[in-house]
N, C-alpha and C positions, 0 to 999 in steps of 0.2 A: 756303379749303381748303389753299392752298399753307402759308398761315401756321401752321394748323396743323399739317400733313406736318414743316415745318421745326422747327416747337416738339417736337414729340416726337423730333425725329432730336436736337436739343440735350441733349433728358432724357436718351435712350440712351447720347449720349458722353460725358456728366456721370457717368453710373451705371456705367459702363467705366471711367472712367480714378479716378473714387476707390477703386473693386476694386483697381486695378494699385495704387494710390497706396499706398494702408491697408495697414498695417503688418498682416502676420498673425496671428491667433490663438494665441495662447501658450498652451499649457493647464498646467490648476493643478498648480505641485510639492508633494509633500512632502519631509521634510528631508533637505537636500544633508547627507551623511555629511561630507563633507569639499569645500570652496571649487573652482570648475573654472572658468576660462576654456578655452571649446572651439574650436580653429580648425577650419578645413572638413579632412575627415578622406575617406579612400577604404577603404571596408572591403571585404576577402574576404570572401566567402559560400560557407565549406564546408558542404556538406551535412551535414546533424545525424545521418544512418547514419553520414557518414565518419567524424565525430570521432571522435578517441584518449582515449576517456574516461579512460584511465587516466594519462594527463599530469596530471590532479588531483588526485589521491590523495597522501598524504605517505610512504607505503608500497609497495612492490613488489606488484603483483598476485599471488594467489594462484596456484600452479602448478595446470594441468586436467589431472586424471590422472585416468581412468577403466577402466581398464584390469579393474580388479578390480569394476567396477559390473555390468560386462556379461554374465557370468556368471547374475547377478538379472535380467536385463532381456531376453536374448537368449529369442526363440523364445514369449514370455510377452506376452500382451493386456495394452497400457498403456491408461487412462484418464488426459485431462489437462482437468481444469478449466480455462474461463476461460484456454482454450487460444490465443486471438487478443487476451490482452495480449501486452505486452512480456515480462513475467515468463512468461508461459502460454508464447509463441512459441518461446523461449531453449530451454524447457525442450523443448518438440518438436524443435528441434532436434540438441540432446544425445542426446536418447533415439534418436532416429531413426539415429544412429552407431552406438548399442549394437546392431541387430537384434533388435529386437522383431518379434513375428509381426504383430499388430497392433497402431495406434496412433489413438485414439478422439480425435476433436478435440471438444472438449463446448464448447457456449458461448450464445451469444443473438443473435452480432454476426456475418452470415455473413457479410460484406464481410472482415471481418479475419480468420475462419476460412479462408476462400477464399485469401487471399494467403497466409497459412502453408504450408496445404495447394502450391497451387503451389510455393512455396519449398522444400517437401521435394520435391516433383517434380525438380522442374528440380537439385536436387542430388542425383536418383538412388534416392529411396526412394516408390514409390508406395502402398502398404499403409498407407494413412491412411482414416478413414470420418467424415466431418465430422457430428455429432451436434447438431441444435438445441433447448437445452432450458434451463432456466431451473433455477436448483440449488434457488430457493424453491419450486419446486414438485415434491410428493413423489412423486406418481404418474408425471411426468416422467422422477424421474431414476431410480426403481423401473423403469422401463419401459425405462431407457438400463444399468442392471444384469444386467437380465434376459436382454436380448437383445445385450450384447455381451459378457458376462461376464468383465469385467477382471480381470484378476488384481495388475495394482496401478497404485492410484492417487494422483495427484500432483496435490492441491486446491489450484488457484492460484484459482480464481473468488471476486472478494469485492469489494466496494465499499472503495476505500483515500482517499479525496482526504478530508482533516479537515474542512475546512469545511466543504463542501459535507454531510459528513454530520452536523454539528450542525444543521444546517437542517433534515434529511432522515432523521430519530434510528426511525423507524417502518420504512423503506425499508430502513436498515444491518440493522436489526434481522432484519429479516425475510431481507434476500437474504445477511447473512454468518455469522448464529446457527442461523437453521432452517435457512440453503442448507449451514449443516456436519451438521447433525443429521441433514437427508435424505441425505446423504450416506453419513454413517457407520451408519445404521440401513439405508440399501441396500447397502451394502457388507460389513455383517455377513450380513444375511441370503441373499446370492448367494454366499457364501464367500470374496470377494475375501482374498487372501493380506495385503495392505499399503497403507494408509492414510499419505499423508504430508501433513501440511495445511503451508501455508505461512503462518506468524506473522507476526509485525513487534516491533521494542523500543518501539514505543508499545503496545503491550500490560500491560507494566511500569509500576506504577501508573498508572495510563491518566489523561488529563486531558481526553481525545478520547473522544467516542463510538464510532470506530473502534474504537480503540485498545481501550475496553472490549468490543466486540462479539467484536475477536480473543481478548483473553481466554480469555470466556467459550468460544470454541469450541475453546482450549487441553483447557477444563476436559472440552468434551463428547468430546474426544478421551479423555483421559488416564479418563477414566467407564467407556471400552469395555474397560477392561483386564481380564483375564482374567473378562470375561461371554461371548465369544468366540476363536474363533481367530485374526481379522483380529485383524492386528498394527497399531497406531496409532503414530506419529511424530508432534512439531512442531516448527520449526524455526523461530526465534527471526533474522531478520535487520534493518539497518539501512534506509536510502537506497539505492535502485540508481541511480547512473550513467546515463543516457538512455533512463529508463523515463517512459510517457507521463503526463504530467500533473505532473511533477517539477520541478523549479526549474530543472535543470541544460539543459531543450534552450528552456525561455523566455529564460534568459539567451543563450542564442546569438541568440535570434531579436533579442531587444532590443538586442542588440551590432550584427547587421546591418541592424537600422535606425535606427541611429545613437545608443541610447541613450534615455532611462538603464536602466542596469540597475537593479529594485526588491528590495530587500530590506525583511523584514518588522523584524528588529531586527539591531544591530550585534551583537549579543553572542549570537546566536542559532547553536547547534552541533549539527552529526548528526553520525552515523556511515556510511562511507559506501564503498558495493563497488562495482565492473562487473555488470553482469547476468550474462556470462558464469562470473565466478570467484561470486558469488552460486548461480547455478543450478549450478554441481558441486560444490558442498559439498553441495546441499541433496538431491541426487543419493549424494552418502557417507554421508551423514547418514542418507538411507532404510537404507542395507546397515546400518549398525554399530545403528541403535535399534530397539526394542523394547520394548513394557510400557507404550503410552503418553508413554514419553520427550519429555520438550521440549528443544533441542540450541540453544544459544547458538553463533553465531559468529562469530570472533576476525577484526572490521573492523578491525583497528588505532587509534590514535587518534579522537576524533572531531576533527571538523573545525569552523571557524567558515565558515559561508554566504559570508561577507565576505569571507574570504580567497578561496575559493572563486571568486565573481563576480570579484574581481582577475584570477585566475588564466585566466581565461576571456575576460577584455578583452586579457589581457597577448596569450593566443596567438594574438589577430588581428592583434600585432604593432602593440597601441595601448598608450594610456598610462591608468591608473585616474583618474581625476578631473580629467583633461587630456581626452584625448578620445573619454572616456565619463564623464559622472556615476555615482554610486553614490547612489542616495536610499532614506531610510528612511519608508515607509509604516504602520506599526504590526499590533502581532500582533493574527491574525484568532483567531476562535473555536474553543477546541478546543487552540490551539498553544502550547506550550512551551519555555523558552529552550535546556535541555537533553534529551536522555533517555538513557536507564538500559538497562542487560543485565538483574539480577535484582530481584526484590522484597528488603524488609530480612529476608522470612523464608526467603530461598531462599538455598542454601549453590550452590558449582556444580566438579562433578569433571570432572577429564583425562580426553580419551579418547586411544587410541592417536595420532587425528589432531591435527595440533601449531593448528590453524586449526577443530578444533570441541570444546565444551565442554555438558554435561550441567548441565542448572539441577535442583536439588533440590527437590522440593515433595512439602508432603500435598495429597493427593489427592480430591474430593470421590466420593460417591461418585453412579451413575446413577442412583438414583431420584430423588434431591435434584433432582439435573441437569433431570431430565426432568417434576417437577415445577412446578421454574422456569417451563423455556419453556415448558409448559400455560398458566403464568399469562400469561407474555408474550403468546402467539400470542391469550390474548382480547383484551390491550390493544390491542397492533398491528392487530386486525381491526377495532374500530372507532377507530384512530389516536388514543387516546390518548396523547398524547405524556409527560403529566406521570405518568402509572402505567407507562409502560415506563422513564422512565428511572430512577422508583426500582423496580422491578422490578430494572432492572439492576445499580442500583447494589447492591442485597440480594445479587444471584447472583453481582457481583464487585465486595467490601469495599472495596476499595483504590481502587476510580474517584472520581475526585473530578471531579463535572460543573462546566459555567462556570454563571455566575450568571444567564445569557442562559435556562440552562436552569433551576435550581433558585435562583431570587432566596434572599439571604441579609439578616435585617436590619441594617442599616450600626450600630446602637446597642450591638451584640452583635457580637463576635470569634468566629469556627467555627472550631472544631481538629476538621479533617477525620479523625482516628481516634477525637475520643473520641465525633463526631456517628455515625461507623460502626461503632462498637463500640454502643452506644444502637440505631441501627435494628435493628444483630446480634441484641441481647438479647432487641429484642420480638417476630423475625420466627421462626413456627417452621422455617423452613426452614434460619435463620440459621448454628445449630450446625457441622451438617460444612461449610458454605460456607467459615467462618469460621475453620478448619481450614488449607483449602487457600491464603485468602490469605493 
């Protein structure tokens, strides 16, 4: 007995000290951008609220002058979609300055509803009514028109993350196409004054499923033009700054734990705002548009990612490839090296404001519109994936899906307008679509 007791106490301190011994697990890189020997490094950990997002930017932030918005906002029921993002948040909080009578927080996520709502609290504005409802569902938001009758509203609710929605092309579809159609067809019919959806410049020839679902809810805006009194706006912006799910607060995390920062390519560029100077343009943008308007605007330069992640190791007071890596992972699905302000058919006029700009387009009109998503909404109901995405690609010409989605034969070269101008030709819907893009 003893021998044995003794033999396993051997095992144990043999199986201890090769743990301590053994050299630890290294996990696999992808490619160091550039060569780094790294000594042992001591990083700050400012909190990702605190950052100065604007120390990134190669531009001076936009001035926030609202002075003249308040006028439109004061004394008047605001609806805010999608109210507990960051972009939804920002935006309650602006609004919440102007004195609105009331302020509708609409969403799904009542954790993050709840902390805004507080957040106006405890800065002094109680006249908030937290509304749970989902924008794909119509009798929901019919039922959140009815009973709180906004008088204007500000569509931030939408599925934004690219990959994830190339995966997930049934789901975009449904919560950012039909969730802008229940929208706008509740809002017309409760009399709401002003419509103002929030776009994105992956919208512009889309190469993302996002990208094309924003489009399309460009178009189902700009559709409501004078069928109704509600006024429709969209507004066309880049990258925000410290919005969730963005590049900009993983790289801090990845700086405070020591590295590396992941980049998907070296040559990869946005364009790119504060959320703060984001949401009060997009706040001007409601006062000055009308007609369905889509408003471009003026982020400054874009930026490269790369410099960016520099910039961001730099401010914790470290060195880029010294003592942080920079490593390149490859672009995921959906992603782009560059993006664009306008299509090649869209012209785009000055408006009084020196930071917002008017994109030019024909127009499709709603019944095309609304025929469309007839077809979509049977696809998406039994998840065909491979009939919505050319569905969509019919309702907006210009997308060009990844191959993950529409395999292309490798023996045969696609020139994506002359394969969209061919689907155009055959599709009856084609015509006025084909117009607008």
């Amino acid at each position: 007995m003893e021998t044995l007791i003794a033999g396993i106490v051997i095992i144990l301190i043999a199986g201890v000290l090769s743990f301590l011994i053994a050299p630890p697990r290294r996990m696999k890189r992808a490619v160091v951008v550039e060569p780094a020997a790294k000594p042992v490094v001591t990083i700050p950990r400012a909190a990702l609220p605190d950052f100065p997002w604007e120390v990134l930017l190669d531009r001076p932030p936009a001035r926030i002058v609202l002075e003249h918005v308040e006028p439109y906002v004061r004394d008047n029921v605001v609806l805010v979609t999608g109210a507990g993002g960051s972009i939804g948040s920002e935006i309650c909080r602006q609004v919440s300055s102007l004195e609105p009578k009331q302020l509708l927080l609409m969403g799904h996520g009542e954790n993050s509803l709840f902390a805004i709502q507080q957040e106006l609290a405890e800065r002094g504005f109680a006249r908030t009514r937290i509304v749970l409802a989902d924008v794909g569902d119509i009798q929901a938001v019919r039922n959140v028109f009815a009973n709180g009758q906004p008088d204007i509203v500000l569509h931030a609710a939408a599925h934004k993350h690219v990959p994830i929605l190339e995966e997930n092309v049934c789901e975009a579809v449904r919560n950012n196409i039909f969730g802008t159609h229940n929208v706008a067809l509740a809002a017309a019919a409760a009399g709401t004054g002003r419509v103002v959806l929030l776009s994105t410049d992956k919208a512009v020839n889309p190469t993302s499923v996002m990208g094309a679902t924003k489009r399309a809810c460009e178009l189902i805006c700009q559709s409501f033009a004078h069928r109704t009194p509600t006024e429709f706006v969209s507004v066309r912006f880049g990258n925000v700054l410290g919005s969730r799910g963005s590049v900009l607060p993983l790289f801090i995390r990845q700086v405070q734990k020591g590295g590396p920062i992941t980049i998907t390519h070296r040559d990869m560029e946005r364009f790119f705002m504060t959320i703060p100077e984001a949401v009060s343009l997009v706040l001007e943008a409601m006062v000055m548009g009308y007609d369905g308007q889509v408003f471009v605007l003026d982020m400054g330069k874009p930026m490269k990612i790369i410099d960016v992640a520099r910039r961001v190791i730099e401010y914790h007071g470290l060195v880029p490839n010294r003592d942080i890596d920079i490593v390149e992972t490859g672009m995921r699905p959906g992603e782009r090296l560059y993006e664009e302000l306008l299509t090649a058919g869209e012209g785009m006029t000055r408006t009084s404001h020196e930071r917002l700009y008017i994109a030019e387009q024909e127009r499709v009109e709603y019944d095309v519109v609304a025929a469309s998503i007839a077809e979509l909404q049977r696809a998406v109901r039994i998840s065909d994936v491979k009939a919505t995405v050319s569905l969509l690609q019919t309702l907006v010409p210009s997308f060009t899906p990844g191959t993950h989605l529409v395999p292309r034969p490798e023996s045969v070269p696609v020139i994506h307008e002359v394969e969209a101008a061919a689907r155009a030709a055959s599709s009856p819907l084609a015509p006025a679509i084909a117009r607008a893009s």
